[in-house]
N, C-alpha and C positions, 0 to 999 in steps of 0.2 A: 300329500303330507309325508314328510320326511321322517323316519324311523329315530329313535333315539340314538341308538348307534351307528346309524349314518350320518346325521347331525356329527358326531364324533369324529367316525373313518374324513370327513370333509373337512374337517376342523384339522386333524393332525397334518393334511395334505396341504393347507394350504400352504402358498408360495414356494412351494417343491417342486422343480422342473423335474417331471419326467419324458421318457422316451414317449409316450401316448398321450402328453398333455401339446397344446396347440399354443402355448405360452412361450413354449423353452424358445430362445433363442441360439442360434448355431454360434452367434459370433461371441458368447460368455464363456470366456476361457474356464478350463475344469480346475478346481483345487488339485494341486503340488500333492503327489504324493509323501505321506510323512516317512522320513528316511528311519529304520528300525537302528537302536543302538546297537552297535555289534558287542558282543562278550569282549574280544580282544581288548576292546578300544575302554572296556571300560576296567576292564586287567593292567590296561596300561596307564591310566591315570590314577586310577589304586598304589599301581607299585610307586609311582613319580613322587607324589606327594606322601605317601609312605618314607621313601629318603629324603625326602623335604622337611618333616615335623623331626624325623631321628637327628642328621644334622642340627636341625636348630637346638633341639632336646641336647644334644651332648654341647653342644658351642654354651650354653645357658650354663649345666653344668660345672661345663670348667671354667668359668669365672669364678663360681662360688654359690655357699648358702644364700648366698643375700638377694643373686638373681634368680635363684631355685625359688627361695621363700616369692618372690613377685611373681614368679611365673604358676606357682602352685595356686595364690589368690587367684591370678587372673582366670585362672581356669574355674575356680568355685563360682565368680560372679557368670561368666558365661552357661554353666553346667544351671546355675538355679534360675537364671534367667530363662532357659528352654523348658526347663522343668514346669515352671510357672507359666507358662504360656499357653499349655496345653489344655488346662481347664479353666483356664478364661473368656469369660463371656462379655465384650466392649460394652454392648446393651442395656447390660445390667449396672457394672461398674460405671456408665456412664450415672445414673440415677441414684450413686454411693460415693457422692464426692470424698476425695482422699484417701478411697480405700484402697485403690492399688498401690499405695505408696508404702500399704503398712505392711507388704511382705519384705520389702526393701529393707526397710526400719526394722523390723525383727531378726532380719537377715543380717544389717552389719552389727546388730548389737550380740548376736550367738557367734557371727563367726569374729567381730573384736577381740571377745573372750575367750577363745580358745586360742587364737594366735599370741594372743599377747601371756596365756598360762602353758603353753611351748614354748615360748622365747623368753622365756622370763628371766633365767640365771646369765645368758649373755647381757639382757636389756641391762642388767643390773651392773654386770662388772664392766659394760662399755660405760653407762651413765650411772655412777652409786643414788645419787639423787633422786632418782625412780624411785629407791626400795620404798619410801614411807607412802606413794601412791596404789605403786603394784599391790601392798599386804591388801588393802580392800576392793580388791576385783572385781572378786566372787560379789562381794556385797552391790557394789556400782552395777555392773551386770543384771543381779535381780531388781533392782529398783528399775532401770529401763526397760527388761522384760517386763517387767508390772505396768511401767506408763503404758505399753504396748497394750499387751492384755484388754486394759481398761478400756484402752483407744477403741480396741476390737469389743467390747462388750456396748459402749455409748454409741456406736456406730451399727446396732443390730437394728434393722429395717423390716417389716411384714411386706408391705405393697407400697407403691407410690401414695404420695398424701392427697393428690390428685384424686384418684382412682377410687379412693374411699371416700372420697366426699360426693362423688359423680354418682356412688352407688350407694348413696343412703338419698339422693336427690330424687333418682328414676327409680326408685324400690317403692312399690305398690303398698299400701298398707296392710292391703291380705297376703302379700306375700308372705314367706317362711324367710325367716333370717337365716343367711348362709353365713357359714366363716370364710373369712378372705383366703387365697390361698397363699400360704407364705412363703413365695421362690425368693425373695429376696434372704429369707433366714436358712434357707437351704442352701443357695448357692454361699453365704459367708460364712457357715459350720465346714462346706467341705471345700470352700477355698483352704479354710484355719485348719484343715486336716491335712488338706495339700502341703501346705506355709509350712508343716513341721514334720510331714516326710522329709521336703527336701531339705530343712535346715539338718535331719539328722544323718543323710546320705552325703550330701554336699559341703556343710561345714562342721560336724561333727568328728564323720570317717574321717575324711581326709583331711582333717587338720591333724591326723597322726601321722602324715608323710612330715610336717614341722620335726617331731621329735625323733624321727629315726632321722632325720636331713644331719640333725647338731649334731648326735653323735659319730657321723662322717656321712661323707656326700656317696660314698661306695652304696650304703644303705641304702641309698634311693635312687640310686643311677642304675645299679645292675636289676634288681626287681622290676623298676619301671621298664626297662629296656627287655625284661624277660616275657613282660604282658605283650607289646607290642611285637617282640618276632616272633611270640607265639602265634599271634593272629594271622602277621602276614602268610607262616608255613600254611599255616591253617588250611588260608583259602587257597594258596597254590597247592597242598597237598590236594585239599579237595578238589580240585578244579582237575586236578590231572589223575589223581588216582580212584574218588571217591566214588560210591558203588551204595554202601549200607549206608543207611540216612538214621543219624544221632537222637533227634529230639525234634522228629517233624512237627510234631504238634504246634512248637515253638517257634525254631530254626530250620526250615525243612531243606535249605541250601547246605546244613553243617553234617558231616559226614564223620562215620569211625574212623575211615583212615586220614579222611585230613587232622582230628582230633589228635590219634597216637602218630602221626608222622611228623604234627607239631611238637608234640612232647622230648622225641629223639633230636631234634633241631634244634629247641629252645635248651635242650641239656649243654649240648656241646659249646652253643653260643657264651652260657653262663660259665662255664666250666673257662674256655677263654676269657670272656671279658673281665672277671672276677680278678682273675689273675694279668692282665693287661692294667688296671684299675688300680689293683696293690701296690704296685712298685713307685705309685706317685702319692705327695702325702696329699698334695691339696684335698685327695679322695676319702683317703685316712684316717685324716687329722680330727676330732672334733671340732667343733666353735662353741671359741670360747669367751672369744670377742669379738666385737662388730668395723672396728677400726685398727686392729693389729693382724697380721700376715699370720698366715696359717701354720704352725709348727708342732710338732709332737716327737717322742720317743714312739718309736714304730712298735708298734703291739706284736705280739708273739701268734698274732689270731694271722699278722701279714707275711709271716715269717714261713717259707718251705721246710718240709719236716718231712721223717720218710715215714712210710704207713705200710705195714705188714701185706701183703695181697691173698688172697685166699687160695688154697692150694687148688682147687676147681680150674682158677685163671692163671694159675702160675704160668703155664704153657703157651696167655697169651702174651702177660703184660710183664711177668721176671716175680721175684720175688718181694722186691718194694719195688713202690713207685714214691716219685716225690710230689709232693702239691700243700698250700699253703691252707688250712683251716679253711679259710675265708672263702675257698673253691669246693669245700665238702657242703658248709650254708648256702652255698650258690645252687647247690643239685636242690636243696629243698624249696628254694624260690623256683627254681623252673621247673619243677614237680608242680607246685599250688599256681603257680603263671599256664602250666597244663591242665589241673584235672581240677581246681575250686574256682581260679578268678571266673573263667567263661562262665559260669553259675549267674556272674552280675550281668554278662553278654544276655544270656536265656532272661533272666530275667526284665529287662529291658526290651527284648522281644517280645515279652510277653503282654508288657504295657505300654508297648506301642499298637499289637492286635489288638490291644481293648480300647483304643481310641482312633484305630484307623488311618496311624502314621506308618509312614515308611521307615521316614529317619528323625530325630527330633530337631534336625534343623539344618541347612545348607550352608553352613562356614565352609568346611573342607568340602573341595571338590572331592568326588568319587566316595567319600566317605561320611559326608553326613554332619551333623554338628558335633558339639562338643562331647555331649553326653555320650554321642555313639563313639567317642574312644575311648572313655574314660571310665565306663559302665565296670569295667572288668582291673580299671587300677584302684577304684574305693575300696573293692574288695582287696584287692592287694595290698593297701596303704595298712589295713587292719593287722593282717598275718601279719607282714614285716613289723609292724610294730609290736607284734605278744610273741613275734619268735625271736627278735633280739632282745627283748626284755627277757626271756626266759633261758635261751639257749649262747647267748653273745658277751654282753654286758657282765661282769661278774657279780652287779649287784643285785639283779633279778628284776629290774626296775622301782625297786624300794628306795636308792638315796637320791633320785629325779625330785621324789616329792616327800624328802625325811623332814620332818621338823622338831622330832623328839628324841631326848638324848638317848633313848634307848634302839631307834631308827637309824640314828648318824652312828653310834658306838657299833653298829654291826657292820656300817658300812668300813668303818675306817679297820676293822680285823679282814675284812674283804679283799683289804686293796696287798698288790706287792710291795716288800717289805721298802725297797727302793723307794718307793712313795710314800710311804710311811714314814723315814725317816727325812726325806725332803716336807713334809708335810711340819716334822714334830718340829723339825730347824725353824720353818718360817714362824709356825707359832709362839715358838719360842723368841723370836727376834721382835715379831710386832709386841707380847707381854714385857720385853724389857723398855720398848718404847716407849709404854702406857708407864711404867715407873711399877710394874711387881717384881717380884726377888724370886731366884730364881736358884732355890738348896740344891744341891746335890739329886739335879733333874726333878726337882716338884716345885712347883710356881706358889710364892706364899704371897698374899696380900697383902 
């Protein structure tokens, strides 16, 4: 009689050629050894397509807002498609006809609404026709959230209807009545949990790269470009100098010096580019419309100006240096491009160990799907957006969404006198068209 765990040990063996079994054949070729990736090789399809997304990213660019605005979507539907993939279960959703549809459905009716409340003031002065649809957005919006919602609420399931029927059939009479167990109502609470993390990472965040795009393409060319050579320094500082490990827990390949020798990199890059970017308006210019060429009065924010140096550096750099505004905002993107956005990187690491991914998806060779580049620009879409409102713009971002006359009256004290009196002319031109009178500069009716 055969032991239980020999039963086992014979069981695991079978059809295992070994060297003392009488089975193995000589003439069964061995398996190929599997060739190991080398580090180099995979440093060099990192850097490739590395220059491969930056080109394409600048070529996009310089066309304009209008192929930034498609390219920024493109990127939301990929980013929430990986994201949703993660905790789906085909099994399940097989046995909840049309539920996977209603992440989708939820997903263009949030990100509709915020693209279309960014684009609003050009949609309008390209097409005046829009205004009487646009004013109820907000409303249209919440009524297809609602169908949504309800969708998801008539669509809550305990167990197969099957399953329940089969177990009040073969249930004993003396049994004890069990409660069903309800996975179906578990996995669709923390799908609809899932559903609206990533609507508010994926089309909420970054639907604020729309409104810093209008106000010029500069706004989101050099930030985005400041994320991305931060990473690249990153890994090659780390790979060459790195030594102390950052946030192993997390990241345990990301190192202090590759971290601070990003940071010295990603300054000078912005410090350049910022200033290479200035001197064109296409970069400049806001939009303002959708179908007329880009022009503007060059802002004083594009203009060089000399700046005092501190007597400490006198010694190194003179007593002024000259540089444009728009290059002193540049050092605090590649400040937050260094030491906040990777916050979104760790994070992202973080939820990819609690599910036992590597990368959240294989688009980009050497680099992973979408979300792994982009983990670290939602965060950055956010800053750019509350630090040009705050520190850029001279309205604070108050007249983006004034609609009261005490809202627009602080805007219009705000602006240069220059435009102010361009502003009183036009109004004054379209009131005498409309047939009011116009005293001694006051409009009578």
């Amino acid at each position: 009689m055969k032991r239980r765990g020999q039963a086992k040990d014979s069981d695991d063996t079978a059809g295992v050629c070994t060297s003392s079994s009488s089975d193995c054949n000589d003439e069964v070729p061995a398996a190929p050894p599997v060739a190991s990736k080398s580090p180099n090789s995979d440093l060099f399809l990192r850097t490739i397509f590395t220059f491969v997304m930056a080109i394409t990213f600048l070529v996009t660019q310089y066309v304009g807002q209008t192929l930034g605005i498609v390219l920024v979507v493109t990127c939301q539907v990929l980013m929430f498609g990986e994201i949703m993939k993660i905790n789906r279960k085909r099994a399940l959703e097989n046995e909840l006809p049309g539920f996977h549809t209603l992440p989708w459905y939820m997903f263009t009716v949030c990100n509709g609404f915020t693209i279309v409340q960014a684009l609003r003031m050009p949609l309008i002065r390209t097409w005046p026709f829009l205004d009487d649809w646009l004013k109820h957005t907000s409303f249209i919006a919440f009524c297809l959230y609602m169908a949504g919602f309800m969708a998801f609420v008539l669509s809550l399931k305990p167990i197969k209807l099957l399953d329940t029927i089969g177990s009040k059939l073969k249930r004993k009479p003396s049994a004890p009545q069990k409660q069903p167990k309800q996975k179906f109502f578990r996995y669709q609470f923390n799908q609809f949990g899932w559903l609206h993390m990533g609507l508010l990472a994926f089309s909420v965040m970054s639907s604020f790269f729309f409104s810093t795009m209008l106000e010029g393409m500069i706004w989101f060319t050099v930030p985005i470009s400041c994320v991305v050579h931060n990473d690249s320094w990153a890994f090659a500082c780390g790979r060459l100098f790195g030594k102390v490990p950052l946030i192993p827990t997390l990241s345990p390949k990301k190192t202090w010096e590759g971290f601070l020798g990003a940071w010295f990199f990603t300054t000078l890059w912005a410090l350049w580019f910022s200033d290479f970017l200035a001197k064109q308006k296409r970069f400049i210019c806001p939009k303002m419309h959708f179908l007329t060429p880009i022009d503007c009065e060059v802002s004083p924010t594009f203009i060089q100006q000399a700046y005092d140096v501190p007597e400490m550096l006198v010694w190194l750099i003179g007593e002024q240096i000259w540089l444009r505004p728009v290059q002193l905002h540049s050092i605090a993107f590649a400040a937050f491009a260094s030491l906040g956005a990777p916050f979104g990187g760790f994070f992202a690491s973080g939820l990819k160990r609690a599910f036992n991914l590597k990368d959240f998806g294989d688009l980009i060779p050497g680099h992973g799907g979408m979300i792994d580049r982009m983990d670290c620009q939602i965060l950055m879409a956010l800053f750019v957006y509350v630090y040009v409102s705050n520190f850029v713009t001279e309205h604070g971002g108050v007249c983006a969404a004034s609609s009261t006359y005490s809202s627009f009256s602080y805007c219009l004290t705000r602006m240069p006198q220059a435009q102010q009196v361009a502003l009183y002319n036009s109004l004054g031109e379209q009131l005498r068209e409309s047939g009011v009178q116009i005293i001694n500069g006051i409009a009578v009716e």
